[in-house]
C-alpha positions in Angstrom: 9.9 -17.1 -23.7 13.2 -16.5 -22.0 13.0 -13.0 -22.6 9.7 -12.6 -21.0 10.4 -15.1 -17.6 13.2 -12.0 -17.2 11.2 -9.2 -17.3 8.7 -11.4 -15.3 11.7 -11.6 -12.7 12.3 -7.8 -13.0 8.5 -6.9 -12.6 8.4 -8.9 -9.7 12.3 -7.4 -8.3 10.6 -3.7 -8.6 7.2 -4.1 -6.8 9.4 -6.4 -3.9 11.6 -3.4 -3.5 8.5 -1.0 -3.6 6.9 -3.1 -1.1 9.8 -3.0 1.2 10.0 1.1 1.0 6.7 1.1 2.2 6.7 -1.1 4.8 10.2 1.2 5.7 8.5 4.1 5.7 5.4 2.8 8.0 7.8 1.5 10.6 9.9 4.8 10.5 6.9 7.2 10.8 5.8 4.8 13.3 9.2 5.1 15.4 9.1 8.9 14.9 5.7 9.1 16.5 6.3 6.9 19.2 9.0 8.4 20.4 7.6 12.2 19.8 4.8 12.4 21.4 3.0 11.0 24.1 -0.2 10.1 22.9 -1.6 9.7 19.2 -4.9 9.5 18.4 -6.2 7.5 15.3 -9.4 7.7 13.7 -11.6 4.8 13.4 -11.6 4.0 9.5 -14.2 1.8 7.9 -12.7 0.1 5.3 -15.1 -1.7 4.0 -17.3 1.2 3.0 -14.7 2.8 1.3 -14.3 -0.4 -0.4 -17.4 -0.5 -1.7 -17.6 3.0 -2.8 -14.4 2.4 -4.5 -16.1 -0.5 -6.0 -19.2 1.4 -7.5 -16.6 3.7 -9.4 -14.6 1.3 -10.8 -17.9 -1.0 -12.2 -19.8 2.2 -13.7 -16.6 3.7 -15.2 -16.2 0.2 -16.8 -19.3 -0.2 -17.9 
């Protein structure tokens, strides 16, 4: 029991510090674009197809 409220605690150290790499990264490559060029233009994503596409492939490769 102690032995697995530890690793639970490590687990949960690793994706924090993965967590805060990414959100690092975002802001940097943010900064980097704002301040090299002058306008940036995003694509409009929709999410929430992808979502459900995602979501077709995960239920039939689990069925």
């Amino acid at each position: 029991k102690k032995k697995a409220k530890r690793i639970d605690k490590a687990i949960s150290r690793i994706f924090r510090r993965i967590k805060n790499l990414r959100n690092e990264l975002y802001k940097k490559t943010v900064n980097y674009l704002a301040k090299n060029y002058n306008v940036i233009i995003i694509p409009e994503f929709n999410v929430s197809n992808m979502m459900r596409r995602e979501m077709k492939k995960i239920n039939s490769k689990t069925v």
